[in-house]
N, C-alpha and C positions, 0 to 999 in steps of 0.2 A: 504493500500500500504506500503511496507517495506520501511519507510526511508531511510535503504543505497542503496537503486536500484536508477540504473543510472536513471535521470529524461529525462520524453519524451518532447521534442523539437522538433520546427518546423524546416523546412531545414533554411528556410529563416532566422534564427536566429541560426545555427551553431557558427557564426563568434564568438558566447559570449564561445563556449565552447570549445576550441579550447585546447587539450592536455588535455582532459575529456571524460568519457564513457558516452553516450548518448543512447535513444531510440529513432526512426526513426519510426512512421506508414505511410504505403505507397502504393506500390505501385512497379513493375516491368517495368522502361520503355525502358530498352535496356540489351543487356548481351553478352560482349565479355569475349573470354576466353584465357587462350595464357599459356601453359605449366600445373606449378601446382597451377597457383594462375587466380582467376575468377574477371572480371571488370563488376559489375554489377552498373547499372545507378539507382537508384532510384527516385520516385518524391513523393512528399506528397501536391500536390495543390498549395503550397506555392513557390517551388523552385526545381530544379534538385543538388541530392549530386551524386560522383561517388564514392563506395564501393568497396573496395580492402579483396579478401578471398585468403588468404597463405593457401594453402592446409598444410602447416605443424604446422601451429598456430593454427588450430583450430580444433575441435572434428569433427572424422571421418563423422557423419550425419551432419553438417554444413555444410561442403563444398558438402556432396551430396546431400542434399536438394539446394543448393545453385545453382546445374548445372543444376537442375532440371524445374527451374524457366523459366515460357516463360510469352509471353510479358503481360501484366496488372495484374499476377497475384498478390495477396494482402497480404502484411506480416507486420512484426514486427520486426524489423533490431536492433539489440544491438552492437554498437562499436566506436571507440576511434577517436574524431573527428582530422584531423590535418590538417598544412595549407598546400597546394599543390596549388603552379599556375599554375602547367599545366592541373591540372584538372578543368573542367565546375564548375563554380562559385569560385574556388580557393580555394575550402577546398574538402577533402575526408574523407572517413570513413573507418578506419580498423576494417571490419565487426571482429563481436566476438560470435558473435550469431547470430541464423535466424529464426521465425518461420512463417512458412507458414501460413495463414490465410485461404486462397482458392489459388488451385493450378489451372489457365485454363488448360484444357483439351489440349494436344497436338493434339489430332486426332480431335479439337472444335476450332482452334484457333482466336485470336484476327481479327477481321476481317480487322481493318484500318490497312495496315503490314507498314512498312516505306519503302514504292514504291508510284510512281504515282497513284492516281485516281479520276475516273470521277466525277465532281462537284455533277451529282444525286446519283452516290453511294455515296459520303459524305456526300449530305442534307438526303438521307435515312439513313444514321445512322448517324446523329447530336448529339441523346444521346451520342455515344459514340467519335463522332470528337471533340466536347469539351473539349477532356482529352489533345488533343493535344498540343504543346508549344504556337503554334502560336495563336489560340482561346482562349489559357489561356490568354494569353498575354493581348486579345483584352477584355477580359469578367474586368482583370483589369484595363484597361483604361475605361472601362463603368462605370466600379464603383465609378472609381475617378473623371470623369463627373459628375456623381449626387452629391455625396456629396459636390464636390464642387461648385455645383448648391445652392445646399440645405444651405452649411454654407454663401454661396453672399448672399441671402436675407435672411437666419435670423439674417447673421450680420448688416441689414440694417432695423430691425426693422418690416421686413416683418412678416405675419402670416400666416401659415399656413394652408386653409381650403379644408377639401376634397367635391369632386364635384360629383355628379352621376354618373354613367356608363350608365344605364339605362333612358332615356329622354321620355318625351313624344310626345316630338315633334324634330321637325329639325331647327340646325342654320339657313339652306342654300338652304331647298330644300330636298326632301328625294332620290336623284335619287343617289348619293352615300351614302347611308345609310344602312348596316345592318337590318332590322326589326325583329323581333322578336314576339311573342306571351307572352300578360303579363296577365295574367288570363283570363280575357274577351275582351279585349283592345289591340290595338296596343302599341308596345311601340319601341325605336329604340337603339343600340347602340353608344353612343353619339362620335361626332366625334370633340369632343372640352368643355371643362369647362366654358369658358370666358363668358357665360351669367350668371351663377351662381357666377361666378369670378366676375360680378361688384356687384351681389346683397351682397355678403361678401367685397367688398372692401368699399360700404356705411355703414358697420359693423364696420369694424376696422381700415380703411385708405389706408392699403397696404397689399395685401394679396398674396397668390402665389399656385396654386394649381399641384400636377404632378402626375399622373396616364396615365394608359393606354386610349386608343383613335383607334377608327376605322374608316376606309375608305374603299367602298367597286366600288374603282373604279377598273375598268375591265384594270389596267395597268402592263406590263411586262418590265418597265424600272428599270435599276439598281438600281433606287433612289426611289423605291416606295417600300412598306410594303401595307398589308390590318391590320395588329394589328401593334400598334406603342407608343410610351411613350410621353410623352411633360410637357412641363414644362410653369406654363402659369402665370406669375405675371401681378397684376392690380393695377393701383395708383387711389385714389383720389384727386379730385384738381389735375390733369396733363393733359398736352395736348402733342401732337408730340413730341414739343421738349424737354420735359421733358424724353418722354422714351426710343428718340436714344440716347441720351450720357448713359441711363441705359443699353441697350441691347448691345449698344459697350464696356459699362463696363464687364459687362457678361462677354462675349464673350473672350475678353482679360484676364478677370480673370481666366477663365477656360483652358486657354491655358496653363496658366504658371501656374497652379496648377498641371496639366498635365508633363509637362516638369522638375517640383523641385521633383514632388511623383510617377513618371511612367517615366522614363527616359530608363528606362534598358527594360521594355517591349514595349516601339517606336521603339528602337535599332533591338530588337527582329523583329520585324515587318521591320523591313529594311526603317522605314519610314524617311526623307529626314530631320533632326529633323533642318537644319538652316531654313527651310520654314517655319517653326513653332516661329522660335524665330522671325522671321520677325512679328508676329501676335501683333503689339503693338497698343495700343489707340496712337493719331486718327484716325480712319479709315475713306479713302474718301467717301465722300457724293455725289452724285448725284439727282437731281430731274430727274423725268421720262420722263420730255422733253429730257434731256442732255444724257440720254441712249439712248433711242429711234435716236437719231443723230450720237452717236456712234458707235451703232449695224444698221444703214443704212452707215456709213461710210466705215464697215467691212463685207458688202454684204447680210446684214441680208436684208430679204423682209418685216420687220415689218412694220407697218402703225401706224400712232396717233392713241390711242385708242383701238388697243390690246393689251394683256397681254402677259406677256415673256416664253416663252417654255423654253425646257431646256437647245438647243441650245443657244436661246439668253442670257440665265444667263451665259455657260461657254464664250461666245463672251467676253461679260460683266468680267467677273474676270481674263482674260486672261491681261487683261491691268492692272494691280493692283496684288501687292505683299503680300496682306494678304484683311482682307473681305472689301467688298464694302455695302457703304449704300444707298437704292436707295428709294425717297420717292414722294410723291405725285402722286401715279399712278392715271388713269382715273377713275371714282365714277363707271363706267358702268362694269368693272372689278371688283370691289369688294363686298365683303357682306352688307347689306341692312343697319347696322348698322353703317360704315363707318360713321365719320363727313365730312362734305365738307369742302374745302377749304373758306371762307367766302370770299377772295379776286376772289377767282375763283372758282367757284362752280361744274365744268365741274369736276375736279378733289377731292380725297379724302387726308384726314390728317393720310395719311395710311405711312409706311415702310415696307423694306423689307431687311434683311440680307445678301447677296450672299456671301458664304466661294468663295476663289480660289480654282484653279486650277481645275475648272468643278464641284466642288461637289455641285451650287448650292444654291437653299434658304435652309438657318436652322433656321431664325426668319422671322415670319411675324408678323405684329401688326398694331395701332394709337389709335388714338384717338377716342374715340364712341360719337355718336348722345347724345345730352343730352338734346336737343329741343322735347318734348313730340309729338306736331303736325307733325314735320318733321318726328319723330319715326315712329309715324301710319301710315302717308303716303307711307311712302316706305315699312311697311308691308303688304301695300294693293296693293303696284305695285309690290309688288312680289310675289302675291297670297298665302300668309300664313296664315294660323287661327288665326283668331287676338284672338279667346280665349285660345287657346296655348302662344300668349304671353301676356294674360291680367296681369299677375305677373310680367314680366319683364316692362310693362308697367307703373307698379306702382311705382320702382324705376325712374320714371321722373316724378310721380306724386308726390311724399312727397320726399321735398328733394334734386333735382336733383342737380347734379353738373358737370363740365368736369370731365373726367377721361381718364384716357388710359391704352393700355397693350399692352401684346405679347405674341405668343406662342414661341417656341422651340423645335423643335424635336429632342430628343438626337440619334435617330439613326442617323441621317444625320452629326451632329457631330462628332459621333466616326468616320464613316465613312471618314470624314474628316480628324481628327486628326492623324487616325491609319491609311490614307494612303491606303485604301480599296475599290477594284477598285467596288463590290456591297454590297446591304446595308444589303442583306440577312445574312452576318458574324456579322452585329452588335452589335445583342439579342440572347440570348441562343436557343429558339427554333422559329424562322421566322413562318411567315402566309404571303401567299405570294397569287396570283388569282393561282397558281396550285399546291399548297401546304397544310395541312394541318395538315400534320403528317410528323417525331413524333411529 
């Protein structure tokens, strides 16, 4: 590369080079024209510049290639960055050069145009709505989700262990489950870490696993995925209440890692950002009696002893300005593995997350069984193969201790954060029960 050629820079990093010639790779994502000078928009993934071409500054094929450009096609922009506020982002570019990359076809063009369109013509071209401001926007608040996922517990000593995708058996029962063919044998798509999650948390104390997870319930709600990510930390030595002051800590931390590093793409998204800064520790607590009294106060038809639809969750967060923690539900609701309450056995040492304003659980968790005989029993009153879990049975045989955890779904967060009224915007390419492509 010629050391005097302008250096290429991202948009998002213009600000450093400001009364400097630059190179731009990009992208075409708008093009007005007005007289003898062309207002073309560029984006490189990072940022939108607007590009200024003087039809008398510049070589005859510049500005004709330059009018030439229609939307996404892909170039090479050389010119002289400066500050403009009335331009999108506050800097422009006085193009100097232009070379086309790939020209789209005018008689082929971009198919998303910037007019309305219908939600299935967008999920059918997802590859290509991605490109858009608004998806960008949101693929960066997903990003800064995990990582800031990722830097909470490894700043807290957590470790890292990856978990299966492939199970042999089922947490819960196989009737939402994927199945699959694994050479001779069944095998399923797993719909959760957190068994493998205690057997690494007897390993190393505190562990956190996050991968993909499948659900293959037959639902069409805004809040459901069939493929989905989760993030699933395990303590040793902890019980309930060791891991709602963690999952509220979470939960807050990721807010406002959101809000210091993705401020400008909420903005974008029109998201309401004081509702966000409302999201501080402590968040109110409820036991599952005190909901259930709630959500009959506010016309819910719940009884003791069922579980909350989705209804009753936004009942539920409607009364509360940032999440709610709702814990102790009935044992007869939860997974087999649940501990019981010792003082009241009827109920489990389980939690649950609810974000506001309708979006819902994003944490479920508690405390797991650490009583060996209690373990088996409820594996046998839930008709599971107890030799599918003679291994996790071992961990209550050498060893055993409390422990607890939780999962997270980061779709239901972004979803949350960004403001999104379904969850299908939340992952670049959704699986949805009538989706599966792109």
């Amino acid at each position: 590369m010629d050391p005097n050629s302008p250096p290429k820079v991202e948009i998002r990093n213009v600000h450093q080079h400001v009364d400097q010639e630059v190179v731009i790779e990009g992208w075409l994502y708008n093009l007005r024209e007005s007289g003898k000078i062309l207002f073309p928009i560029f984006r490189d993934g990072t940022g939108l510049i607007q590009g200024v071409v003087v039809k008398s500054a510049v070589a005859p094929e510049v500005f004709a290639n330059g009018r030439e450009l229609t939307q996404e096609s892909s170039l090479r922009v050389t010119g002289k960055v400066r500050a403009e506020p009335r331009a999108p982002g506050g800097f422009e570019l006085g193009v100097t050069a232009l070379e086309v990359v790939q020209l789209v076809p005018a008689d082929h063009a971009y198919p998303i145009t910037p007019k309305d369109h219908g939600v299935e013509f967008l999920m059918d071209h997802r590859h290509l709505w991605l490109r858009s401001t608004r998806q960008r926007a949101i693929l960066g608040v997903r990003h800064e989700i995990i990582k800031a996922c990722r830097d909470f517990f490894d700043d807290r000593g957590f470790t890292l262990v990856d978990t299966p995708i492939l199970t042999p058996s089922a947490c819960e029962g196989t009737t939402t489950l994927f199945e699959v063919d694994y050479f001779d044998e069944k095998a399923y798509l797993t719909q959760s870490g957190q068994l493998y999650n205690e057997a690494a948390a007897m390993a190393v104390g505190k562990t956190y696993c996050f991968g993909p997870t499948f659900r293959a319930e037959k639902s069409k709600t805004r809040r459901h995925l069939t493929e989905f990510w989760m993030i699933e930390p395990e303590v040793a030595y902890a019980g309930l209440d060791d891991i709602m002051p963690l999952a509220e800590e979470l939960v807050a931390f990721v807010v406002r890692r959101v809000l210091d590093h993705r401020r400008a793409e909420i903005e974008t998204l029109g998201r309401d950002i004081a509702k966000l800064e409302a999201c501080t520790a402590p968040f109110p607590r409820l036991t599952y009696d005190e909901a259930v009294e709630i959500l009959i106060e506010k016309g819910s038809e719940i009884t003791w002893g069922g579980d909350f639809g989705g209804t009753d969750e936004t009942l539920l967060s409607e009364k509360f300005d940032r999440p709610v923690i709702v814990h102790r539900y009935p044992s007869q609701v939860k997974a087999f593995y649940m501990a019981p309450d010792t003082a009241r056995p009827e109920v489990a040492l389980c939690v649950d997350v609810l974000a506001p304003e309708g979006y819902g659980e994003i944490i479920g968790g508690g405390e797991r069984l650490a009583d060996y005989d209690l373990l088996l029993s409820r594996i046998e009153e839930a008709k599971l193969p107890r030799e599918a879990f003679e291994w996790y049975l071992d961990l209550r045989r050498y060893g055993t201790v409390p422990h607890a955890g939780f999962g997270m779904g980061i779709e239901r967060v972004v979803a949350w954060i960004c403001g999104l009224e379904h969850v299908r915007e939340t992952i670049p390419f959704p699986r949805m029960l009538n989706r599966l492509t792109p």
